[in-house]
Residue frames as qw, qx, qy, qz and C-alpha x, y, z in Angstrom:
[[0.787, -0.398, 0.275, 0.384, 92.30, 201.78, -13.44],
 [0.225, 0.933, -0.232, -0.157, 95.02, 203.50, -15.21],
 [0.795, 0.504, -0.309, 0.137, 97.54, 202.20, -17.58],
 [0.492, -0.737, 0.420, 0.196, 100.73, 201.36, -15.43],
 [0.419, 0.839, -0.340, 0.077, 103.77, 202.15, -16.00],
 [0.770, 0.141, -0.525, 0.333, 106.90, 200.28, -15.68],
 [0.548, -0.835, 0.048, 0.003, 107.79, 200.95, -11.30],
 [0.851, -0.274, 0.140, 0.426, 111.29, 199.68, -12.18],
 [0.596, 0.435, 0.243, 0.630, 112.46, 202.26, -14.94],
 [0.239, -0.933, -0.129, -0.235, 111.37, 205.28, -12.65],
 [0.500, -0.855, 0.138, 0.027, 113.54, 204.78, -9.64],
 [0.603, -0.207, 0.497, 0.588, 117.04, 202.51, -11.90],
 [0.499, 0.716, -0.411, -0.263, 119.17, 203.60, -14.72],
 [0.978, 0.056, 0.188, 0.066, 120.65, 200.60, -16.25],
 [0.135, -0.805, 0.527, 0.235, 124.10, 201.07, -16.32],
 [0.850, 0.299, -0.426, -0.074, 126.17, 198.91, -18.80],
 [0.844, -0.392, -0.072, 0.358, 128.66, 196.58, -16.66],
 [0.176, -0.868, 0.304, 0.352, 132.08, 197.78, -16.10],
 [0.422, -0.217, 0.717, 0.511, 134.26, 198.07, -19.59],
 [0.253, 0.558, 0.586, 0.531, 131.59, 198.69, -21.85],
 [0.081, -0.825, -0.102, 0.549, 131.90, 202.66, -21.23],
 [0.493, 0.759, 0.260, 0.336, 131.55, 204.52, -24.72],
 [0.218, 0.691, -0.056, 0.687, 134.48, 207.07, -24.28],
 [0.140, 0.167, -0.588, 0.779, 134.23, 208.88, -20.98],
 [0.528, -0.102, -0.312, -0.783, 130.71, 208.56, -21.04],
 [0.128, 0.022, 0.991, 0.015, 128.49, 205.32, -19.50],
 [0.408, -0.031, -0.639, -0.651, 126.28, 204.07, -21.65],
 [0.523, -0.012, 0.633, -0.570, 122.62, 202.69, -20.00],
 [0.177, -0.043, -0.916, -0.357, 120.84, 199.63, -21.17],
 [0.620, -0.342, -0.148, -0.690, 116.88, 199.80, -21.47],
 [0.611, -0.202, 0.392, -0.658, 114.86, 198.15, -18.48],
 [0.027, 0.004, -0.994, -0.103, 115.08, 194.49, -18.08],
 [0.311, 0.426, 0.825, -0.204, 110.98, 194.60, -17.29],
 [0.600, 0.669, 0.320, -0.300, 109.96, 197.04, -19.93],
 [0.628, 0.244, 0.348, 0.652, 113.09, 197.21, -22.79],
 [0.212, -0.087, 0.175, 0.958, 112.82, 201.08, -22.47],
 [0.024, -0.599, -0.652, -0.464, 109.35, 201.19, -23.35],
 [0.110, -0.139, 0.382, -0.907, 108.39, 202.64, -19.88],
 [0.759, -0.124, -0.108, -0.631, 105.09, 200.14, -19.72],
 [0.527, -0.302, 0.769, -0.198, 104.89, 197.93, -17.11],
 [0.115, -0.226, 0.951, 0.178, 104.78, 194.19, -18.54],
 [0.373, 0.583, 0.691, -0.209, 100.67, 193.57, -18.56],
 [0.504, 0.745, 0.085, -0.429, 100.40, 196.80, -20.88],
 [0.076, -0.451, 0.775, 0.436, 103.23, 195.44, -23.09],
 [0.248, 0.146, 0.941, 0.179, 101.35, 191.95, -23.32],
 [0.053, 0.557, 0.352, -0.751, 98.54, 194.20, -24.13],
 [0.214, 0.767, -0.281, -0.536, 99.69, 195.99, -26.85],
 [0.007, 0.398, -0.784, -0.476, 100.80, 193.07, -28.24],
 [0.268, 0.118, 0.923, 0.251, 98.26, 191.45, -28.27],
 [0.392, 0.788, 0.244, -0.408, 95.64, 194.17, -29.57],
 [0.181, -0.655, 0.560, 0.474, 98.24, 193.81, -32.42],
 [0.146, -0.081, 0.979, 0.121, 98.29, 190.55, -33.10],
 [0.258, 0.501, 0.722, -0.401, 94.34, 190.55, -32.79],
 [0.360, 0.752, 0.089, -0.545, 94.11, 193.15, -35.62],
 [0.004, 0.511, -0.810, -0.287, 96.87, 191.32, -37.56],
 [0.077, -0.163, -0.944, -0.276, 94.92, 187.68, -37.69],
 [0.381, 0.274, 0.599, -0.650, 91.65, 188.92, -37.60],
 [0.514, 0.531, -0.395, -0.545, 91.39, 189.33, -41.49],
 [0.022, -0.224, 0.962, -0.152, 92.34, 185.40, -41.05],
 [0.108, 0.271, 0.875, -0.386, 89.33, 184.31, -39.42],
 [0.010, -0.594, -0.652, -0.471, 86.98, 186.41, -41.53],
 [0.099, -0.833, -0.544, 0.035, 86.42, 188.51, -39.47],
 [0.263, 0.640, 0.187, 0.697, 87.05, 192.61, -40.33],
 [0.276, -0.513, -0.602, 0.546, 87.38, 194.94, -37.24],
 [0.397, 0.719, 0.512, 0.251, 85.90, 198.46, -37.96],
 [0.639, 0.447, 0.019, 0.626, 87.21, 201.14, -39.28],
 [0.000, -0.719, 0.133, -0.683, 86.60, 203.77, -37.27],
 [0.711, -0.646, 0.251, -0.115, 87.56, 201.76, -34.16],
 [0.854, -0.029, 0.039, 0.518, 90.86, 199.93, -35.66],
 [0.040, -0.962, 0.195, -0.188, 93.03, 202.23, -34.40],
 [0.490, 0.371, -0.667, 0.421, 96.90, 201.62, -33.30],
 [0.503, -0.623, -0.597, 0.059, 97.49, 201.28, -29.87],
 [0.411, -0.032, -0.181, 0.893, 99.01, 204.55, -29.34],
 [0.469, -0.361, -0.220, -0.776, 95.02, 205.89, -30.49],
 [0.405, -0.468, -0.675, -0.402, 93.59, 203.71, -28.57],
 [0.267, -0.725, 0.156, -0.616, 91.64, 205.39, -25.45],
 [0.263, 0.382, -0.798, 0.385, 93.39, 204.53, -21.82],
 [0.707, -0.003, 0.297, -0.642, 89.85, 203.32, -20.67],
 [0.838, 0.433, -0.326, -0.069, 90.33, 200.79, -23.77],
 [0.482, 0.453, -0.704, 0.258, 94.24, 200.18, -22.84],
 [0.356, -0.429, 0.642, -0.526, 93.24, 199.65, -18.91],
 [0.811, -0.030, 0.227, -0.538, 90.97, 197.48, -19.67],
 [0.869, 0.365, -0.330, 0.042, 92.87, 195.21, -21.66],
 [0.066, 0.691, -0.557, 0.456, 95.64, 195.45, -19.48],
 [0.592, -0.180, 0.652, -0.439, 93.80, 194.26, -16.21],
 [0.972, 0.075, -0.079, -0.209, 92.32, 191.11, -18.76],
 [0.566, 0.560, -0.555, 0.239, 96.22, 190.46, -19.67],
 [0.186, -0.564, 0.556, -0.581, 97.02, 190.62, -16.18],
 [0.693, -0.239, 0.239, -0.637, 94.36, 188.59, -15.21],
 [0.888, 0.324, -0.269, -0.183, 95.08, 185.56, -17.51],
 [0.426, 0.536, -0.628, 0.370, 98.71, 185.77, -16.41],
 [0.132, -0.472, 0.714, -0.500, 98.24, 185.54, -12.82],
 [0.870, 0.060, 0.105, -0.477, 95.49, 182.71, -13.61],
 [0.768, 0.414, -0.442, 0.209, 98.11, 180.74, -15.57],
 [0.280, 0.390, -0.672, 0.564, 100.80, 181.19, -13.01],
 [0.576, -0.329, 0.469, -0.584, 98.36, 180.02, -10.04],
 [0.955, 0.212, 0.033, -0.204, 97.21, 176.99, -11.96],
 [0.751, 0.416, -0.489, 0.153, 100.81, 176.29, -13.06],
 [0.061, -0.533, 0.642, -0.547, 101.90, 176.69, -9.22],
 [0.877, -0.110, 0.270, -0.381, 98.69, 174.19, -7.88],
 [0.934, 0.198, -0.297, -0.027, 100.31, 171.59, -10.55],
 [0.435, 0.384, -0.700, 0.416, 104.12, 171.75, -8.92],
 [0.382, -0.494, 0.575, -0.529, 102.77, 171.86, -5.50],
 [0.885, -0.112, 0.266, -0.367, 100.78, 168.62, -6.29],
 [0.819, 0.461, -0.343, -0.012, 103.57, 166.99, -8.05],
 [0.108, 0.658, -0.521, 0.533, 105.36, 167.88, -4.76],
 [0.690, -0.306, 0.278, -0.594, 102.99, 166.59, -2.73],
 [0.939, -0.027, 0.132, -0.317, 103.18, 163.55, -4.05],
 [0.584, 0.466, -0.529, 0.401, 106.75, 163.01, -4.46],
 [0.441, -0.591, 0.069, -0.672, 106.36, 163.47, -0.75],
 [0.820, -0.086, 0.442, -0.352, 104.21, 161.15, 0.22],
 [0.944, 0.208, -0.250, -0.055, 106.43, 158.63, -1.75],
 [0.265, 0.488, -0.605, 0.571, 109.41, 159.52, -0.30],
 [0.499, -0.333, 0.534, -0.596, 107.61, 159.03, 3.52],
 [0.947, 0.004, 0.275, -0.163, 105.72, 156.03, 2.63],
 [0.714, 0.158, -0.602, 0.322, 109.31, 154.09, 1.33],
 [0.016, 0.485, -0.654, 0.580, 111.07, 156.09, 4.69],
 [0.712, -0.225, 0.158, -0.646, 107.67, 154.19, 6.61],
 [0.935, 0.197, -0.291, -0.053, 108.40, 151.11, 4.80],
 [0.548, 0.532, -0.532, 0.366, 112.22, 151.27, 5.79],
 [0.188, -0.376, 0.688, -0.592, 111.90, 151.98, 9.61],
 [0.924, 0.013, 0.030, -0.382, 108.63, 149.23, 9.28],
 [0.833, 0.319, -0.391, 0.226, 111.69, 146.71, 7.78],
 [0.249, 0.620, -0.444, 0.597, 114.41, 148.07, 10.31],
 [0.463, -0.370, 0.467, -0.656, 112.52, 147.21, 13.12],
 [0.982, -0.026, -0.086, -0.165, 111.11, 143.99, 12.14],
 [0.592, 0.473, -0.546, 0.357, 114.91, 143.24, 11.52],
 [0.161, -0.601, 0.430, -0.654, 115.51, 144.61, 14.94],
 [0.589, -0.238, 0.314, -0.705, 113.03, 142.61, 16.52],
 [0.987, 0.099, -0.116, 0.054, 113.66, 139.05, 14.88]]
């Protein structure tokens, strides 16, 4: 799998609203999904966090080696895919799990909401009926 790029910065230029034109000129504002980078959002989280990971690793004791701590601009796009798809992977793991909780929080706002309405036409009718 190859590194993707951002699909949104290819086909828009970000134009600034109207009034903020530099001169006769209009000025463009980087990609709301990559800031200009031109990497789609998974290799971003990526990058940051192969970052970060070299950054507190010295933390934790533990030393990555030298002739594999490389930026991530060295590192090979076999390496960046791969990290990518994990990034990816987490994200859309999180966001399923965080979607299961609202549905069930829905759910069960629900089924309180029906069982009073149950309760009410249950009351409405006795009423009726006495």
């Amino acid at each position: 799998m190859a590194n993707k790029k951002c699909g949104r910065c290819k086909d828009e230029k970000y134009i600034l609203p109207i009034g903020a034109d530099a001169g006769n000129e209009r000025e463009y504002i980087p990609c709301p999904d990559c800031n200009g980078t031109g990497e789609s959002k998974e290799g971003l989280t990526a990058k940051r966090f192969h970052e970060l990971y070299e950054e507190l690793a010295p933390k934790y004791g533990y030393e990555t080696r030298k002739e594999s701590a490389k930026p991530w601009s060295e590192v090979p796009e076999k390496n960046k895919a791969l990290m990518t798809e994990v990034c990816n992977t987490v994200k859309n793991e999180i966001e399923l799990a965080v979607k299961d909780r609202i549905r069930a929080k829905v759910h069960k706002k629900m089924a309180k909401y029906l069982n009073a309405t149950l309760k009410e036409i249950e009351i409405t009718k006795a009423i009726d009926e006495a």
